[in-house]
Backbone as CSV, one residue per row, in Angstrom:
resi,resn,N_x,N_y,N_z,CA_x,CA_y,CA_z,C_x,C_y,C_z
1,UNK,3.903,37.699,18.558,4.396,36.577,17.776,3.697,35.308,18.252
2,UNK,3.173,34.503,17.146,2.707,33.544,17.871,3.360,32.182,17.917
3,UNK,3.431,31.330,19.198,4.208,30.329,19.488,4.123,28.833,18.275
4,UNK,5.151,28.186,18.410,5.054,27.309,17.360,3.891,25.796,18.482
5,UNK,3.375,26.542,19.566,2.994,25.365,19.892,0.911,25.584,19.751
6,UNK,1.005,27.393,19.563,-0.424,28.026,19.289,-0.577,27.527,17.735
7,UNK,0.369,27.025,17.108,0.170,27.133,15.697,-0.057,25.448,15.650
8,UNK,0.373,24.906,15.799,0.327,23.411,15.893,-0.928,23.109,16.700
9,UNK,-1.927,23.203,17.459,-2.700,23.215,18.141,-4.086,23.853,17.208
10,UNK,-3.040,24.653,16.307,-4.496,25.669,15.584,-4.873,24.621,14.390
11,UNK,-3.621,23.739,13.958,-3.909,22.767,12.640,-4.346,21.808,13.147
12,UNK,-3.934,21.275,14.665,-4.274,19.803,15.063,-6.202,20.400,15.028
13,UNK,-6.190,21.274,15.449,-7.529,21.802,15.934,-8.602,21.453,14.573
14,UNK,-8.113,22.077,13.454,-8.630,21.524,11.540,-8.590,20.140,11.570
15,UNK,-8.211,19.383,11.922,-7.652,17.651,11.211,-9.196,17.292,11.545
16,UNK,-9.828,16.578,10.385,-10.860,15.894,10.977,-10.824,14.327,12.066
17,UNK,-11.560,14.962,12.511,-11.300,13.891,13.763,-12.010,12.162,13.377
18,UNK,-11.669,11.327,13.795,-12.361,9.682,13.372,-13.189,9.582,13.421
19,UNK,-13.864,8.690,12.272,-15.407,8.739,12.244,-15.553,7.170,13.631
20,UNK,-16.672,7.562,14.060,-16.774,6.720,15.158,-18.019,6.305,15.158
21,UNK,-18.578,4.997,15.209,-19.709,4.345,15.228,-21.057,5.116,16.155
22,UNK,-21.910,5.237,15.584,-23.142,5.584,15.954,-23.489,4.346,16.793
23,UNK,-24.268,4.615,17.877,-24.866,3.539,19.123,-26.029,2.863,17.924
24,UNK,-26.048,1.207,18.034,-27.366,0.580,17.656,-28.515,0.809,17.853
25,UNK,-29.650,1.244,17.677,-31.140,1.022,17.898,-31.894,0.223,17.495
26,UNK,-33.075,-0.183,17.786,-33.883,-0.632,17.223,-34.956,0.166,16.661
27,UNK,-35.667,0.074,15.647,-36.404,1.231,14.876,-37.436,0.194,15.199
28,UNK,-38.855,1.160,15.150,-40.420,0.552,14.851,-40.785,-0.801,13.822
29,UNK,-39.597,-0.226,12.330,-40.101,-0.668,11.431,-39.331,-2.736,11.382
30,UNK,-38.824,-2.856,12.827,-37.717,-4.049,13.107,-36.800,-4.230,12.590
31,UNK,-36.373,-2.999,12.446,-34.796,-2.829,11.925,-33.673,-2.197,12.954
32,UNK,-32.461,-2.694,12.674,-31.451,-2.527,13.462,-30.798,-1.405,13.198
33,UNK,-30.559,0.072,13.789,-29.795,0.768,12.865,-28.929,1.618,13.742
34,UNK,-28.544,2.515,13.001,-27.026,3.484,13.577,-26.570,4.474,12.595
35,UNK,-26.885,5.157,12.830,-26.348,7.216,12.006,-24.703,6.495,12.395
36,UNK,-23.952,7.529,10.990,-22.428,7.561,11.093,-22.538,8.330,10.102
37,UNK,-22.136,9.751,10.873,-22.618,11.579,10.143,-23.780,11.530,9.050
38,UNK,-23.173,11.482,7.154,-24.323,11.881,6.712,-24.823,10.073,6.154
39,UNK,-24.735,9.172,7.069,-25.577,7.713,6.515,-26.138,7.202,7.571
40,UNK,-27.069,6.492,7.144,-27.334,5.871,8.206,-27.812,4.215,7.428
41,UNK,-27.311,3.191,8.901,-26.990,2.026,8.538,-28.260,1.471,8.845
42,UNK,-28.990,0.308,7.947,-30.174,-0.198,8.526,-29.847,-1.852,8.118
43,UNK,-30.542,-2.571,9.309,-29.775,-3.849,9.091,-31.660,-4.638,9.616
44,UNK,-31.881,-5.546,8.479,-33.480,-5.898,8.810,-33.508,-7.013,9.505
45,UNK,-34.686,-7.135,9.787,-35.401,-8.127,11.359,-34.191,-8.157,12.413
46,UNK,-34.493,-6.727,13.298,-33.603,-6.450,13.725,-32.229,-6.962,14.530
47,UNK,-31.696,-7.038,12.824,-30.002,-7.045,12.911,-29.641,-8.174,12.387
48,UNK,-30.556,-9.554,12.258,-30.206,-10.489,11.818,-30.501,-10.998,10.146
49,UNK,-30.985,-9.592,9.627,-31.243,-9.672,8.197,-29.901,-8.736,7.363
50,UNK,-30.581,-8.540,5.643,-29.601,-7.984,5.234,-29.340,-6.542,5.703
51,UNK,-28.081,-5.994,4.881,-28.030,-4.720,6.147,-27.559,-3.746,4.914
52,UNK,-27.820,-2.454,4.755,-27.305,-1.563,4.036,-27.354,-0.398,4.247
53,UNK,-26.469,0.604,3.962,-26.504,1.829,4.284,-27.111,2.816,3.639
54,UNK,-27.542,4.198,3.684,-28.396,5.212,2.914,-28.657,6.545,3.645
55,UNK,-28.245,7.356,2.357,-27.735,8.554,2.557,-29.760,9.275,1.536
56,UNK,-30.329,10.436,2.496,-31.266,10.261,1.753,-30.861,12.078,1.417
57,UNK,-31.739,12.768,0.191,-31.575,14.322,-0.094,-32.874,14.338,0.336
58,UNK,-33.359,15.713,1.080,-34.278,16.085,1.255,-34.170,17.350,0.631
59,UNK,-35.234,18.245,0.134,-35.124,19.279,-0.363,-37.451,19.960,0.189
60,UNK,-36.664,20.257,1.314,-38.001,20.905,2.041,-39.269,22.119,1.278
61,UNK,-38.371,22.303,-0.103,-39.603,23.049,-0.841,-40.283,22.137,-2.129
62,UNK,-39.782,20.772,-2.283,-40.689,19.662,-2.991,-41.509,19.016,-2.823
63,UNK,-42.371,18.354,-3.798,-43.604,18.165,-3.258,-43.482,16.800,-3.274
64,UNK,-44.055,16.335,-2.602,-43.946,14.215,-2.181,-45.312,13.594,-1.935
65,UNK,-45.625,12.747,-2.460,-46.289,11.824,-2.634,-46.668,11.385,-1.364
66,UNK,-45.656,11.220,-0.627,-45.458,10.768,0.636,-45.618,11.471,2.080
67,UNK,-46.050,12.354,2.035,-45.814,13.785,2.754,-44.502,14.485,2.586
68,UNK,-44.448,15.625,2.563,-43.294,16.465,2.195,-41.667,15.752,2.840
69,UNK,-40.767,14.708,1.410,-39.604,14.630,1.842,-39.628,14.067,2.816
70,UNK,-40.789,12.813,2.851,-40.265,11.998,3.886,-39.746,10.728,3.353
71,UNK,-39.623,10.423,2.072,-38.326,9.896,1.533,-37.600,9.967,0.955
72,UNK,-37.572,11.485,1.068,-36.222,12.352,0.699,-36.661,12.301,-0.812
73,UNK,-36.244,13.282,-1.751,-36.241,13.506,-3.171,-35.006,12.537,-3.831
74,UNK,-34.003,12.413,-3.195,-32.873,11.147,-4.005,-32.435,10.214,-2.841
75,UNK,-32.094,9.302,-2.963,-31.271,8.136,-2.192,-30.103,7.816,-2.598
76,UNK,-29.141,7.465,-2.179,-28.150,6.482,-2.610,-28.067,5.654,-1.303
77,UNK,-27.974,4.303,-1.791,-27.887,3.052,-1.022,-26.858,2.161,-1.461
78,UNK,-26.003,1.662,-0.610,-24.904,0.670,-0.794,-25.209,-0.643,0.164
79,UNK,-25.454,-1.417,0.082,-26.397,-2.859,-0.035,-25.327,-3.705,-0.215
80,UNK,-25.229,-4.844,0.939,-23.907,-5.885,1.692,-24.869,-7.255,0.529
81,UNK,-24.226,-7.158,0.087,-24.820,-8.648,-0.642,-24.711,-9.784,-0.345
82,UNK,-25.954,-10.742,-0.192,-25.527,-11.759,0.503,-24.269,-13.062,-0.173
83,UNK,-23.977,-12.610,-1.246,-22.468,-13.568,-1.577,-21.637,-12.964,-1.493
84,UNK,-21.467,-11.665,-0.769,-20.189,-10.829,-0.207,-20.553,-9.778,-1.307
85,UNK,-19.692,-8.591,-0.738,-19.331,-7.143,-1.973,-20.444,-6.386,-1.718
86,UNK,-20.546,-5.715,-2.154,-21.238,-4.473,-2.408,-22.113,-4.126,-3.606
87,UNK,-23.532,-3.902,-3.572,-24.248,-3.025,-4.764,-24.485,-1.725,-4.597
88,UNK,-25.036,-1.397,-5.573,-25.195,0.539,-5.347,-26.729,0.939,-5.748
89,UNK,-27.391,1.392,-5.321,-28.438,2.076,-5.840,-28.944,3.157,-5.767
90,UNK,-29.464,3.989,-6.842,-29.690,5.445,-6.510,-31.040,5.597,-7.129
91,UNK,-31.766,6.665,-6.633,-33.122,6.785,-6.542,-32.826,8.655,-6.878
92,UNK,-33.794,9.289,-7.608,-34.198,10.119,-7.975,-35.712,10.346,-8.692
93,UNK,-36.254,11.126,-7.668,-37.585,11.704,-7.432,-37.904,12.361,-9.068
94,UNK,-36.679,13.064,-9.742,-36.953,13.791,-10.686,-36.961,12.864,-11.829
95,UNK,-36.349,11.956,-11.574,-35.843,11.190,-13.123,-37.328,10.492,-13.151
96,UNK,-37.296,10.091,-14.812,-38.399,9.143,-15.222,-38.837,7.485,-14.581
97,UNK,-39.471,7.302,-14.524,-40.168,5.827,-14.023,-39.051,5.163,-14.522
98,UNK,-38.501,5.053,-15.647,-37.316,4.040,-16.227,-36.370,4.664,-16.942
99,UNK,-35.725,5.072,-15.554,-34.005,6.373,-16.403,-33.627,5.231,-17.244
100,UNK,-33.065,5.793,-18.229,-32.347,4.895,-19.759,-30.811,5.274,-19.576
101,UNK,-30.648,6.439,-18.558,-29.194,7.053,-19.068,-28.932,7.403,-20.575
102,UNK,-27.830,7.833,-20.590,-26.560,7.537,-19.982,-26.134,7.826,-18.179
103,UNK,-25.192,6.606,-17.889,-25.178,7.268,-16.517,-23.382,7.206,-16.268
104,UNK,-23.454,8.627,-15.912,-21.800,8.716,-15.716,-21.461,8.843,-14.023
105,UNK,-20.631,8.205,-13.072,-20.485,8.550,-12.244,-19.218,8.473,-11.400
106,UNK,-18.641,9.542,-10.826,-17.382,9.951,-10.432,-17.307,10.373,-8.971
107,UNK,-16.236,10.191,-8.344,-16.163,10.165,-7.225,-14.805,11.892,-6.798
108,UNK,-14.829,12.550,-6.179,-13.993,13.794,-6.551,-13.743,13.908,-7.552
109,UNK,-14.853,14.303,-8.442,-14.320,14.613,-10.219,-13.147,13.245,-10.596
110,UNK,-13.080,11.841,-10.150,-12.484,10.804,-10.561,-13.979,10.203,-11.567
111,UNK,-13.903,10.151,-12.472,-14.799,9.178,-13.158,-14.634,8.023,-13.061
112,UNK,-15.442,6.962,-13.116,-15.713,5.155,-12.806,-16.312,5.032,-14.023
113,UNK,-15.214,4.174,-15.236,-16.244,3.626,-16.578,-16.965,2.458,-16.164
114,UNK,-18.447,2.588,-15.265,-19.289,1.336,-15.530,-19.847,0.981,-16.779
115,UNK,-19.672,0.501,-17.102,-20.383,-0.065,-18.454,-21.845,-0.009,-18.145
116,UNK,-22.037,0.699,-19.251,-23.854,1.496,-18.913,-24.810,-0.096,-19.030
117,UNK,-24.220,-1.014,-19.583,-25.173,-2.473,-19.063,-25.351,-2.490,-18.076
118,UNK,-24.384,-2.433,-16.966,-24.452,-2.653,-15.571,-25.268,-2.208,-14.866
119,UNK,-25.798,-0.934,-15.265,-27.018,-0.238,-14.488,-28.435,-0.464,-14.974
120,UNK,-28.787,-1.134,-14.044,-30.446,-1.966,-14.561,-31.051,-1.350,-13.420
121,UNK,-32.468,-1.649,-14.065,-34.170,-1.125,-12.791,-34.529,-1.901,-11.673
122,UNK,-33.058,-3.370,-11.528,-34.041,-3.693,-10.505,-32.416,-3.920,-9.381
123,UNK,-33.429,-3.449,-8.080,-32.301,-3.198,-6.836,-31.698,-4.310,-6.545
124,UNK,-30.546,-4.088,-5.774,-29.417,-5.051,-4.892,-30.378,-6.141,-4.230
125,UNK,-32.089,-5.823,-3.799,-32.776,-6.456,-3.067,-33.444,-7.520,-3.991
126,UNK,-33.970,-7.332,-5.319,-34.346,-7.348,-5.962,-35.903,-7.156,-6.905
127,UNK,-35.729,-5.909,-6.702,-36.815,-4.939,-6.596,-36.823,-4.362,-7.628
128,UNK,-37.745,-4.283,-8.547,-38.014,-3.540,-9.755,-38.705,-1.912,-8.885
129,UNK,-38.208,-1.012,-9.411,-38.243,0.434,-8.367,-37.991,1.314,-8.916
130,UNK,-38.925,2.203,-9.098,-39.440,3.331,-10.355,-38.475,4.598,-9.904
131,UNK,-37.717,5.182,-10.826,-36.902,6.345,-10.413,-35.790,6.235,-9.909
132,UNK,-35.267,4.744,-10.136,-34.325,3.631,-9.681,-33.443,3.086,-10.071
133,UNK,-31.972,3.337,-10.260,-30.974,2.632,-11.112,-30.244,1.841,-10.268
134,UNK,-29.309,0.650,-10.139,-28.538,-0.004,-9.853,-27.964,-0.761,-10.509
135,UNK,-26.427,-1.305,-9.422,-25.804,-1.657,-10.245,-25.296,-2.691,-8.720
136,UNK,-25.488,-4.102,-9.224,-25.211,-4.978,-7.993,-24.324,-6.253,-8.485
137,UNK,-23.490,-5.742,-9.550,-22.117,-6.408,-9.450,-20.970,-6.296,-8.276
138,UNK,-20.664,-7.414,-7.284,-20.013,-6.780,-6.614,-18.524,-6.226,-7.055
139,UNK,-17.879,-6.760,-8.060,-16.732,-6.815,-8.973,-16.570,-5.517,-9.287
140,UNK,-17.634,-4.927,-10.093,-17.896,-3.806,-10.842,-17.972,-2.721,-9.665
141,UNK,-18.412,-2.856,-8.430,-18.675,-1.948,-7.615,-17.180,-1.550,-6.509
142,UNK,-16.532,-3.048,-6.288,-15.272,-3.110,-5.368,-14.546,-1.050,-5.880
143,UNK,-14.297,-1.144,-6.953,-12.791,-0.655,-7.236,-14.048,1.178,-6.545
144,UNK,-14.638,1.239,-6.985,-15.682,2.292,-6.818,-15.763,2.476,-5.015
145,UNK,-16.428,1.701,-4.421,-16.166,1.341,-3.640,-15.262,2.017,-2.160
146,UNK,-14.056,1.674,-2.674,-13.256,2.081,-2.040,-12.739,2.839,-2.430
147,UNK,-12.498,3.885,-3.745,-12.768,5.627,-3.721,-14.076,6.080,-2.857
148,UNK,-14.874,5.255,-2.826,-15.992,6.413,-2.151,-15.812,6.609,-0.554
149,UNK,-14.981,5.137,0.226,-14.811,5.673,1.405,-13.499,6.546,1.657
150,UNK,-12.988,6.975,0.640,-11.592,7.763,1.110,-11.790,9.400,0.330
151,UNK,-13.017,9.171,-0.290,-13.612,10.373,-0.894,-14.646,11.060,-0.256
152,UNK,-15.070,12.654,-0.972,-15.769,12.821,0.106,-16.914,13.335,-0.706
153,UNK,-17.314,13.074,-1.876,-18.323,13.792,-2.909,-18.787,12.265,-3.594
154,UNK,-19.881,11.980,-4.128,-20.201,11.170,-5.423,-21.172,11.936,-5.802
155,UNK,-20.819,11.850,-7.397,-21.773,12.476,-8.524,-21.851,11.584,-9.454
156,UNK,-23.436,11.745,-9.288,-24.181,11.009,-10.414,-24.908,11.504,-11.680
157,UNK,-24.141,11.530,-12.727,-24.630,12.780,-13.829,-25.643,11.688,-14.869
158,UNK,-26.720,12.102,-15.334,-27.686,11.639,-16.287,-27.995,12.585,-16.734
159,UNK,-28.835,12.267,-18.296,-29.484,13.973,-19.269,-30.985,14.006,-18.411
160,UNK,-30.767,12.983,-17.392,-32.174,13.128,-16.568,-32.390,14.016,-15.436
161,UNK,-30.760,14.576,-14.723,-30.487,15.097,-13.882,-29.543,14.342,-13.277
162,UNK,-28.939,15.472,-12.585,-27.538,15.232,-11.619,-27.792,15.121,-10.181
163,UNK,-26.567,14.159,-9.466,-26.906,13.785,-7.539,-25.526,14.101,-7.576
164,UNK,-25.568,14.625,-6.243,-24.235,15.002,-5.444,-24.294,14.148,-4.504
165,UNK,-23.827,13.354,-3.876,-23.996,13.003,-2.078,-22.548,13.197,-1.678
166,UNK,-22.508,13.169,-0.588,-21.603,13.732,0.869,-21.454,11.989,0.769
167,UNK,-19.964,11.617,1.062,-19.599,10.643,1.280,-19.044,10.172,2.933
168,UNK,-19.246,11.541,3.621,-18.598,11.906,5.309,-19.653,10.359,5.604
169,UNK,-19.303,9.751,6.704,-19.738,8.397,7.273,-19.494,7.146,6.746
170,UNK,-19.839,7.291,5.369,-19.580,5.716,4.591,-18.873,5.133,5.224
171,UNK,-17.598,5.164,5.558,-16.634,3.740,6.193,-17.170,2.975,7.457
172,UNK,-17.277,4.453,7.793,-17.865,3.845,9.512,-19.118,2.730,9.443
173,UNK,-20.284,3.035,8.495,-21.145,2.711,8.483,-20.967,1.278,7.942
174,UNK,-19.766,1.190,6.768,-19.473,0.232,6.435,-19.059,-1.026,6.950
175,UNK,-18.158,-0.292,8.227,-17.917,-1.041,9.036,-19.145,-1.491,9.934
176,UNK,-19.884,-1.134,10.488,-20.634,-1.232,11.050,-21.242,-2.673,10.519
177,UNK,-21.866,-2.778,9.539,-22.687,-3.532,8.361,-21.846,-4.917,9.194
178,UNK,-20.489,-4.850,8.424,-19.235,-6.086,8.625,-19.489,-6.325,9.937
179,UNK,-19.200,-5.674,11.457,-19.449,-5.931,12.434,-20.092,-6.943,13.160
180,UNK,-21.743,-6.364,12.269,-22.828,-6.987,12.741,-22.803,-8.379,12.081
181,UNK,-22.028,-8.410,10.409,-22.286,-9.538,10.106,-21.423,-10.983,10.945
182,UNK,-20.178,-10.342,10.916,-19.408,-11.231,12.251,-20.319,-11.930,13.569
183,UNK,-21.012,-10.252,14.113,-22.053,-11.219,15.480,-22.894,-12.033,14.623
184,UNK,-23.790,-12.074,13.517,-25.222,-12.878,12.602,-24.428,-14.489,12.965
185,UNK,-22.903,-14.301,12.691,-22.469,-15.395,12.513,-21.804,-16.695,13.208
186,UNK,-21.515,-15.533,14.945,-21.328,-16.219,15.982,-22.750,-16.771,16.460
């Protein structure tokens, strides 16, 4: 028979445990950064520029421009805007130079009606960027947002092709971003 304290120990043992900040580095490219599971946070001229997070797909039997998947076949990037909030941008290797959509996107099978205006070609940075949709309302992005850090899937469906990403890290990373912007500011 097993004890009610082997059984409690066996569920505490399942609970995912807190996501916890990845240590800072400095990268080559003078950026500030930090993994938090599947994102990683990059914050430019290291640490005192803008800062955003990015989750990249690699798929090791595609072919890249770049050498094999070394910038990953899709991106999604969530980008601290400098008048506060959040933008979103997603990158796909497969889609056309200028996806048109439609673009539908849902967070655990929750759908988000963005109004397909909202998603334009040029990034949170402001970057016209081929294979590239965004959407850098921070308004439009808030409510989204915060399903994605309590979620653990986003899907991005187009007749151009579909993205899955793993949402595991986002908060942490999020936090992270906020953190640093607090020190920019002391």
């Amino acid at each position: 028979m097993i004890g009610k304290r082997m059984v409690l120990g066996a569920i505490l043992g399942f609970c995912a445990a807190p996501v916890m900040a990845g240590p800072w580095f400095h990268h080559e490219f003078g950026e500030l950064r930090a993994y938090h599971q599947d994102f990683l946070t990059v914050c430019a001229n290291d640490g005192a520029g803008p800062c955003r997070t990015v989750q990249y797909l690699f798929d090791k039997n595609a072919p890249s421009p770049f050498g094999k998947g070394f910038f990953g076949e899709a991106r999604l990037a969530v980008h601290r805007l400098p008048g506060g909030g959040y933008g979103l941008e997603i990158f796909n290797a497969s889609w056309p130079d200028d996806p048109s959509g439609p673009f539908a996107i849902s967070v655990d099978g929750h759908g988000f009606d963005l109004p397909q205006t909202a998603w334009v070609r040029i990034s949170p940075e402001g970057y016209n960027v081929a294979e590239t949709i965004s959407v850098s309302d921070p308004v439009l992005v808030a409510d989204l947002l915060t399903a994605m850090k309590r979620g653990f899937f986003l899907r991005i469906e187009s007749g151009d092709g579909d993205l899955v990403f793993s949402l595991s890290g986002l908060t942490a990373s999020l936090h992270a971003i906020e953190t640093n912007l607090k020190r920019q500011m002391q």
